[in-house]
C-alpha positions as CSV (number, residue, x, y, z in Angstrom):
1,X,196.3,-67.1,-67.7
2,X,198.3,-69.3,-65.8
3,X,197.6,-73.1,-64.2
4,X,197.6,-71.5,-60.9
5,X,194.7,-69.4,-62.0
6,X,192.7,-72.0,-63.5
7,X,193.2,-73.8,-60.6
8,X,191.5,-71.0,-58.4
9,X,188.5,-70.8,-61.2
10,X,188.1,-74.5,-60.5
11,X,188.3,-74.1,-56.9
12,X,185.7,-71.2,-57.1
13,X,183.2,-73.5,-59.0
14,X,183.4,-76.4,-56.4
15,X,183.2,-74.3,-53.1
16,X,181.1,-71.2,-54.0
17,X,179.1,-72.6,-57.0
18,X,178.6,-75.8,-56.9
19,X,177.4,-75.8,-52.7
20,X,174.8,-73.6,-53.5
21,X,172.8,-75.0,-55.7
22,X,174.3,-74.2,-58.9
23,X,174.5,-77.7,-61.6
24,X,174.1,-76.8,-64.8
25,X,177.1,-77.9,-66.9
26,X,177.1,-74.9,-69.1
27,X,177.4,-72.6,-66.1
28,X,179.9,-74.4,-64.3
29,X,182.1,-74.8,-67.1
30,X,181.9,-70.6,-68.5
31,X,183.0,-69.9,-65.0
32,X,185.6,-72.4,-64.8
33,X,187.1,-71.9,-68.2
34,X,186.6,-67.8,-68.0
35,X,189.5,-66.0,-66.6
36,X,188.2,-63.2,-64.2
37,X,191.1,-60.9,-63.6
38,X,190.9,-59.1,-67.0
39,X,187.8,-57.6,-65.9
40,X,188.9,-56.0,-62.9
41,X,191.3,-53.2,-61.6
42,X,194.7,-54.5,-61.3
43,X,194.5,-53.9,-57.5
44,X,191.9,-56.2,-57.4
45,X,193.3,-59.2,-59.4
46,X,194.0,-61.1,-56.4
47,X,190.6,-61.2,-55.1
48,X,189.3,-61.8,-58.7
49,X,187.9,-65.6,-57.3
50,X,186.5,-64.4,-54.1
51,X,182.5,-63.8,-54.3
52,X,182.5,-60.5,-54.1
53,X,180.4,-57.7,-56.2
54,X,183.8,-55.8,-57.2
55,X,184.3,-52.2,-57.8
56,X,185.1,-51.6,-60.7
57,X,185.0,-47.6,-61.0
58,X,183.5,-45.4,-59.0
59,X,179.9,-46.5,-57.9
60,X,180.0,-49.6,-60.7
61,X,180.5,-53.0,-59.6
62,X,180.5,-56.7,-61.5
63,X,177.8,-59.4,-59.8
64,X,179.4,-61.5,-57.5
65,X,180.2,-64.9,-59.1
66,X,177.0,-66.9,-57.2
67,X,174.7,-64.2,-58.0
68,X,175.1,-64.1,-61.8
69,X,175.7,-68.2,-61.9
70,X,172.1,-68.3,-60.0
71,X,170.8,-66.3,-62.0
72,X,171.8,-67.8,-65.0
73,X,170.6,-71.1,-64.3
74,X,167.1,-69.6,-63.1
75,X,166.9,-67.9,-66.5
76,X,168.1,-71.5,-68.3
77,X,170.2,-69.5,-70.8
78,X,170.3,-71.8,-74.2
79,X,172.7,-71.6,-77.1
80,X,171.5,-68.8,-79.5
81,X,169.4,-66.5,-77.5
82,X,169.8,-63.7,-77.9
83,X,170.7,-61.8,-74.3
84,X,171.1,-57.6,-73.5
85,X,173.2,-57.1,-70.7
86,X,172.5,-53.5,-69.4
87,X,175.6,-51.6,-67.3
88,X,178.1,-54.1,-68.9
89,X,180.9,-52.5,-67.1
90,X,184.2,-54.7,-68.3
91,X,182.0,-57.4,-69.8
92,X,182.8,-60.1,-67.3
93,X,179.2,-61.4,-67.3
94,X,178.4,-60.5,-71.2
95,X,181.9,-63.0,-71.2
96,X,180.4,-65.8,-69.3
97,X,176.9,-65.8,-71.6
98,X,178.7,-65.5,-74.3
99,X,181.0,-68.8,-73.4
100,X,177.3,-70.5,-73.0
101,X,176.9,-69.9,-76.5
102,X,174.6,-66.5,-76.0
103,X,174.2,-63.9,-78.6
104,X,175.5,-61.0,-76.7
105,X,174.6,-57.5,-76.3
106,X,177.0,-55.6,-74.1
107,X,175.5,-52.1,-73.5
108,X,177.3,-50.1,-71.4
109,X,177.8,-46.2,-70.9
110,X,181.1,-45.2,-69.6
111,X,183.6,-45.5,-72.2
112,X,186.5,-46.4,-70.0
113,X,184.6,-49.5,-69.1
114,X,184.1,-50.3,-72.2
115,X,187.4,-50.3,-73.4
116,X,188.3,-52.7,-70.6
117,X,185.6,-54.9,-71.7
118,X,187.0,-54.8,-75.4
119,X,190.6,-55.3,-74.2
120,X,189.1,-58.5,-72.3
121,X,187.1,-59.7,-76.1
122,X,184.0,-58.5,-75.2
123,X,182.5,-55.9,-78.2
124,X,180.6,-53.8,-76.3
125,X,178.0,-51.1,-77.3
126,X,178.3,-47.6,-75.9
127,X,174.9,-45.8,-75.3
128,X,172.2,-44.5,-72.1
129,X,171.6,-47.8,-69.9
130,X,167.8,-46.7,-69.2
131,X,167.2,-47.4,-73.5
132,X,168.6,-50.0,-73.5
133,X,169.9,-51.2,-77.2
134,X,167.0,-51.5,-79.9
135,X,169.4,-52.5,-82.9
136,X,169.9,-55.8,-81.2
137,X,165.8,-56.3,-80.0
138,X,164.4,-58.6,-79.5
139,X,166.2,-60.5,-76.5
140,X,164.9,-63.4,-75.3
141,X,166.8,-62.2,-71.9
142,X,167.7,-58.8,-70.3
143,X,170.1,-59.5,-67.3
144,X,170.9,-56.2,-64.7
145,X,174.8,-55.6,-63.7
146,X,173.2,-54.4,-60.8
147,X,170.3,-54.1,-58.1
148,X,167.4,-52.2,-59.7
149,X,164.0,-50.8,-58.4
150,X,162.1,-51.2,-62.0
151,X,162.5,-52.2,-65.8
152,X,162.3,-49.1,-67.8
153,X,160.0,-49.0,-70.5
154,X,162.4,-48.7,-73.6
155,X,164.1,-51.8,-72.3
156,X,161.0,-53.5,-71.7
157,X,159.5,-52.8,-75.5
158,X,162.5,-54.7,-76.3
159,X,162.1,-57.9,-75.3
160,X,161.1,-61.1,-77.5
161,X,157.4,-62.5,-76.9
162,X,157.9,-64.4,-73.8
163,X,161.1,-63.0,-72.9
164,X,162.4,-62.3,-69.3
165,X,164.1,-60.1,-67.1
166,X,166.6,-61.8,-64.9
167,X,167.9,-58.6,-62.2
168,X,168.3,-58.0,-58.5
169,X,164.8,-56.2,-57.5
170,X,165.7,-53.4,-54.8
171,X,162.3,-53.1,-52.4
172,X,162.3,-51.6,-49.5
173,X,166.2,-51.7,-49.0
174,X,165.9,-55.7,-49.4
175,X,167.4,-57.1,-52.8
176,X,165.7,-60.0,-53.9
177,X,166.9,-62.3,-57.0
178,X,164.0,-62.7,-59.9
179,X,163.8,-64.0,-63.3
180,X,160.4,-63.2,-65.4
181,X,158.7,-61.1,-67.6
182,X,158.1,-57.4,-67.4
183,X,154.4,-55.9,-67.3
184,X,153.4,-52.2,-68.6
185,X,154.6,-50.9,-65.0
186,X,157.7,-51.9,-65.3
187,X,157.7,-54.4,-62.4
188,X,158.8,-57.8,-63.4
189,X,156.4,-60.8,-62.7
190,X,156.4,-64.1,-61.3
191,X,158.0,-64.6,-57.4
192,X,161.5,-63.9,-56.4
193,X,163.5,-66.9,-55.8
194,X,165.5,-65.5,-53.1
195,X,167.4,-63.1,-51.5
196,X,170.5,-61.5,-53.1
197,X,172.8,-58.7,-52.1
198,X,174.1,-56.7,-55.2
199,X,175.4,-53.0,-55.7
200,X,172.7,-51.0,-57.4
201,X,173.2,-49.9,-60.9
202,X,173.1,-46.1,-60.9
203,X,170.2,-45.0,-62.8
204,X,167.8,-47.4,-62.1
205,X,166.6,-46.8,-58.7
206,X,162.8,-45.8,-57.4
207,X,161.0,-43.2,-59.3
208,X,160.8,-40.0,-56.9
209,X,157.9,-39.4,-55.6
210,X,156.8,-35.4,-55.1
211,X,155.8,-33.9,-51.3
212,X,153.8,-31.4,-50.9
């Protein structure tokens, strides 16, 4: 990439990152050090430092840049955890754990995204999003491309003892930022840290509920 990129990277860091609250040094340097256009539509490469939750095909979008670096820091991702990201898309996140020094699962299930992801140098698995990846369990962290409603169960069974969710928790139309572990409903526990607009990640959303 070229110095003009870099230099927008930086730039992103210091006025979107860095104002809000996000300091850890890991963090600030994956997403200063991570080109971001690879992972997006060509049309889009221009915007690729704005903080925006891009489309990246139809009804699939990346995290904006603040919401996966806050999420990140709440989860205090170390070297050598071992971390599922679920709905992958082109890997741009899976990328930036993986800079932290993260053993990374990138699960996604539309090939096409995949193949952007592994164009970019992000292996990716290919496979249903709601199992999740049990030949890579357990994670010590399972981070959500997307807003969901609930942790499914097959994901769940596959974290580490004590591991965490980190996701955007859709209730009641309102997305709210959380980081914790996962009881037998599939709710995750602990208190959300705050409020966080993100695209949901088809597939995930409330279970339906019958009328009679």
């Amino acid at each position: 990439m070229t110095i003009a990129s870099a230099a927008l990277r930086q730039t992103m860091v210091d006025t979107q990152l860095k104002t809000v609250g996000v300091t850890d040094a890991a963090i600030l340097a994956a997403f200063a050090e991570t080109p971001r256009e690879p992972f997006l539509p060509p049309a889009l490469a221009a915007l690729a430092h704005a903080d925006a939750a891009h489309e990246v095909s139809r009804g699939r979008h990346l995290l904006a840049p603040l919401a996966l670096a806050l999420l990140l820091q709440r989860a205090a991702v170390q070297p050598g955890r071992r971390v599922l990201v679920v709905g992958s898309a082109t890997g741009y996140s899976a990328a930036i754990l993986a800079h932290m020094g993260a053993r990374v699962t990138a699960l996604e299930s539309d090939p096409a995204l995949a193949a952007i992801a592994e164009a970019a140098g992000v292996t990716t698995v290919i496979g249903p999003l709601a199992e999740g990846w049990a030949a890579g369990a357990p994670y010590d962290l399972v981070l959500f491309e997307g807003a969901i409603a609930a942790v499914p169960p097959a994901i769940a069974a596959q974290l580490a003892p004590g591991g965490q969710i980190a996701a955007v928790l859709r209730e009641a139309g309102v997305g709210r930022a959380i980081v914790g572990p996962v009881g037998r409903d599939g709710h995750v526990g602990g208190l959300a840290f705050m409020e966080m607009a993100a695209p949901d990640l088809p597939g995930f959303g409330p279970a339906r509920e019958f009328a009679f």
